[in-house]
C-alpha positions as CSV (number, residue, x, y, z in Angstrom):
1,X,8.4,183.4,180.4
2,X,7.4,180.3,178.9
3,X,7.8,176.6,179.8
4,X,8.1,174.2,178.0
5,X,5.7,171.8,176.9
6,X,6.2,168.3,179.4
7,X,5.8,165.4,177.8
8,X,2.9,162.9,179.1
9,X,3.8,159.5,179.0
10,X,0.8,157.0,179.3
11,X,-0.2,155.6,182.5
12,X,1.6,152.0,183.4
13,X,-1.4,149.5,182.6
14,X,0.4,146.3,184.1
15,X,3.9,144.4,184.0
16,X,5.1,143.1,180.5
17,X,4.9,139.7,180.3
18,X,6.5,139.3,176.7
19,X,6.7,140.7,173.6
20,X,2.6,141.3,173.5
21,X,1.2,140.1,176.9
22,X,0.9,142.1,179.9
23,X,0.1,141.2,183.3
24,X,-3.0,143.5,184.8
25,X,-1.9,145.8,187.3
26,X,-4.3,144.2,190.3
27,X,-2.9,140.8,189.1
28,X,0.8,141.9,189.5
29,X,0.0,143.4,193.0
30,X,-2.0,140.5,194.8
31,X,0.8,138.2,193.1
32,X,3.2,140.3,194.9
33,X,0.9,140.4,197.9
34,X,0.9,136.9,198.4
35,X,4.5,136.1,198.0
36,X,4.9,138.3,201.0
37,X,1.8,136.7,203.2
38,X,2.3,132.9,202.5
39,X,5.3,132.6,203.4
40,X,4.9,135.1,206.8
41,X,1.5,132.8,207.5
42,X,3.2,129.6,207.4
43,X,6.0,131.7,209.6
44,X,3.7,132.4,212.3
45,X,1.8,129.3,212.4
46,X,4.9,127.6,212.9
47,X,5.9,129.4,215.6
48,X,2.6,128.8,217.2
49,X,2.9,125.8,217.3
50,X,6.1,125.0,218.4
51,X,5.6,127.7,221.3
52,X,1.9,126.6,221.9
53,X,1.7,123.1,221.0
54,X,1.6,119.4,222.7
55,X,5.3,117.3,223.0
56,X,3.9,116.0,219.5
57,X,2.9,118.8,218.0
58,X,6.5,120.5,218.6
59,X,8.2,117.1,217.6
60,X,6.1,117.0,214.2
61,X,7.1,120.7,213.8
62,X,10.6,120.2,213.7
63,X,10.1,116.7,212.0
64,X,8.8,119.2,209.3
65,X,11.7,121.8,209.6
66,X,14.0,118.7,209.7
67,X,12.4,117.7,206.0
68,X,12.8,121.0,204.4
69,X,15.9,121.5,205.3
70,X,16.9,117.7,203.6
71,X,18.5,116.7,207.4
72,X,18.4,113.4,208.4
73,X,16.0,111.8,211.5
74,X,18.3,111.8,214.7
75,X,18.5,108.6,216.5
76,X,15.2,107.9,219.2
77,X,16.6,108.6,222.7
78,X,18.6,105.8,224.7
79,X,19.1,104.3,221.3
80,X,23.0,103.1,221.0
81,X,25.0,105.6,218.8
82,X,28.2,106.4,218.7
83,X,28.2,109.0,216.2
84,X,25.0,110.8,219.0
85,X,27.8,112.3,220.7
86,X,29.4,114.0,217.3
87,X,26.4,115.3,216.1
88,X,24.7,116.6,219.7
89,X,21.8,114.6,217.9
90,X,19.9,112.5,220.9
91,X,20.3,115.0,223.9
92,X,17.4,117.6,223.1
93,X,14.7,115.0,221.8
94,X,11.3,115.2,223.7
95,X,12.8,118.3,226.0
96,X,11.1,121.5,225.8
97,X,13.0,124.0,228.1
């Protein structure tokens, strides 16, 4: 019995960019590399802090959170707000439990 003949197809020398440019193999995979480790760095540092750190440090963390996430600044405590009450903004501020 015979087999027939397999066709070899060339080894993969990176991810097409375009119609002529390529992106090098070792390029493509630290790219990929660091779109996993950034983010899961800043993660963990994060968490650090807000487990490890000061009454500051854990108020500037979620200052930070707070900013990303385009929220606005709750009120400082014992400052008169009626809409405090609404919101449950006011009543966790400066409390780490």
């Amino acid at each position: 019995m015979r087999r027939a003949p397999v066709a070899r197809t060339p080894l993969p020398i990176g991810w097409k960019l375009g119609r002529r440019r390529w992106l090098p193999v070792p390029l493509g995979a630290a790219l990929a590399a660091a779109d996993v480790i950034v983010p899961l760095t800043v993660g963990l540092v994060l968490l650090a802090a807000i487990l490890r750190g000061s009454n500051e440090t854990y108020e500037r963390v979620f200052r930070l959170l707070r900013w990303i996430t385009n929220r606005p600044e709750p009120p400082a405590p014992g400052q008169d707000n009626p809409d405090a009450a609404m919101t449950g903004y006011g009543h966790h501020v400066g409390f780490r439990g």
